[in-house]
N, C-alpha and C positions, 0 to 999 in steps of 0.2 A: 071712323077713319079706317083704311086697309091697310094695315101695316102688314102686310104679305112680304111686299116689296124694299122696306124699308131699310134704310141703310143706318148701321151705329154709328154713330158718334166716333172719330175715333181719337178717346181719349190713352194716353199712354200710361204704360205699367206703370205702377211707383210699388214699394217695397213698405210693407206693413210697419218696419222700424221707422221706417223716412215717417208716416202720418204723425201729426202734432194735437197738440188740443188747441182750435181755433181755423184747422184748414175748414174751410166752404167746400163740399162736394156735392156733386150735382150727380143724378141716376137717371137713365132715359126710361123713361115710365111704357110701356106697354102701347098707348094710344100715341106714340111719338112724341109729348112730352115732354119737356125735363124737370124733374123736381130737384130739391135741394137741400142741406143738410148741414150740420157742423159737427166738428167731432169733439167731442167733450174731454175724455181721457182714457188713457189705454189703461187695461186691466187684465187678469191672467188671463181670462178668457176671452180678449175681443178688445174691440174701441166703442168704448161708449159714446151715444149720436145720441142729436134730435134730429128730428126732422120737421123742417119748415110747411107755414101754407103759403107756398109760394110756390109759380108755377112758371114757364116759359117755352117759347120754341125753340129759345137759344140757352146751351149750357152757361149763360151770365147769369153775374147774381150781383150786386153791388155792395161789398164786405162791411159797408155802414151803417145800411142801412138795419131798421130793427124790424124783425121778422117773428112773428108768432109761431108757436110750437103747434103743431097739428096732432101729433098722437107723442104715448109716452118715451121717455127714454129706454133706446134699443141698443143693445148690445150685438155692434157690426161682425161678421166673420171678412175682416181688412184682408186674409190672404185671398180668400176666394174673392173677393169682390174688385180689389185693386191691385194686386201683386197676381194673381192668377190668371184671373180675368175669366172665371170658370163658368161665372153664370151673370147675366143682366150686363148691363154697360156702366160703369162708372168710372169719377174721374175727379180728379183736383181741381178747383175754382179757381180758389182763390182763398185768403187768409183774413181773418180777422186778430190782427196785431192787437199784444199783451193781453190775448182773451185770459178771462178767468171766470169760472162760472156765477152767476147768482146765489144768495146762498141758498135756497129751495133745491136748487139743483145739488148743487153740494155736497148735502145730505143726502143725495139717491143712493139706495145701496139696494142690493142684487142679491135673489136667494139660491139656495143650489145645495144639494145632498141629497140623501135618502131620507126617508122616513126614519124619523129619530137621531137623526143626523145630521141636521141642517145647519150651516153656516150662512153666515152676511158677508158679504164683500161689498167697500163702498170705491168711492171715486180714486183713493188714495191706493189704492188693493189691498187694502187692511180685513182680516176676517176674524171673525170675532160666530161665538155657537151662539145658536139663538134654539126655538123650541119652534116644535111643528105649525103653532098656530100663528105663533109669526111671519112664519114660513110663507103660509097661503095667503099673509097677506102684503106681500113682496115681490114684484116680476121675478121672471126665472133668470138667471144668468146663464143663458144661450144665447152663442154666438146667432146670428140671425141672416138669410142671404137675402139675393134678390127678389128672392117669390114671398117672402114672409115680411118683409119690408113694403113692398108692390099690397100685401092682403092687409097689412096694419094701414096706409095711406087709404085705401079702397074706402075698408070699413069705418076710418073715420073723418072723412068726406060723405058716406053715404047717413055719418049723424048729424053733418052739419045742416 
């Protein structure tokens, strides 16, 4: 598809405070697409997402229905992607009313320091020291944009 030409979506700004855990966002994917997402819970660094294998022409998603996780839990940079609008296209869905995560998800927690320095942060922004080898075996907690969001969807479609 040539997406030379291609026109954004034009989804409106919302304000990093305003996202909830439970909004549905939708990203306009590269090939014109749209994929889709929910946001789990804010943390010092970012909003923690999933993202769906679910896919469309049109930014809808229907907030009921139950949607598979396609890659790990990513921690969003919300200013740039919805309040900025600095890079990639995205936008508010729609809401999934009194979400609350699973408990698998729950326990997700995030790693981030230096060598010999490393902390956990989980869903709650609770940080607690952990030791190097924990460390590596923990996602990073960085914020994430559109091109790094766009390469985690890519690479795990291309293992399905």
């Amino acid at each position: 598809m040539d997406t030379t030409h291609m026109q954004p979506y034009p989804f409106k700004k919302i304000h990093r405070d305003k996202l909830q855990p439970g909004d549905l966002f939708s990203l306009q994917m590269d090939d014109g697409r749209f994929g889709f997402g929910r946001i789990i819970a804010r943390i010092n660094d970012g909003h923690v997402a999933e993202i769906f294998d679910a896919f469309a022409a049109t930014p809808s998603i229907d907030p009921n229905a139950a949607h598979r996780r396609l890659t790990p839990l990513v921690v969003l940079d919300a200013y740039g992607l919805f309040q900025r609008k600095t890079e990639g296209n995205w936008g508010i869905v729609g809401k999934t009313e009194n979400y609350r995560p699973d408990p698998e998800t729950a326990r997700a927690r995030f790693a981030w320091g230096l060598k010999g320095h490393q902390k956990a942060t989980d869903l709650s922004d609770r940080f607690e020291p952990i030791d190097d080898a924990e460390a590596e075996l923990l996602p990073r907690c960085a914020p994430k944009g559109d091109y790094d969001v766009q390469q985690l969807i890519q690479a795990a479609l291309a293992k399905a």
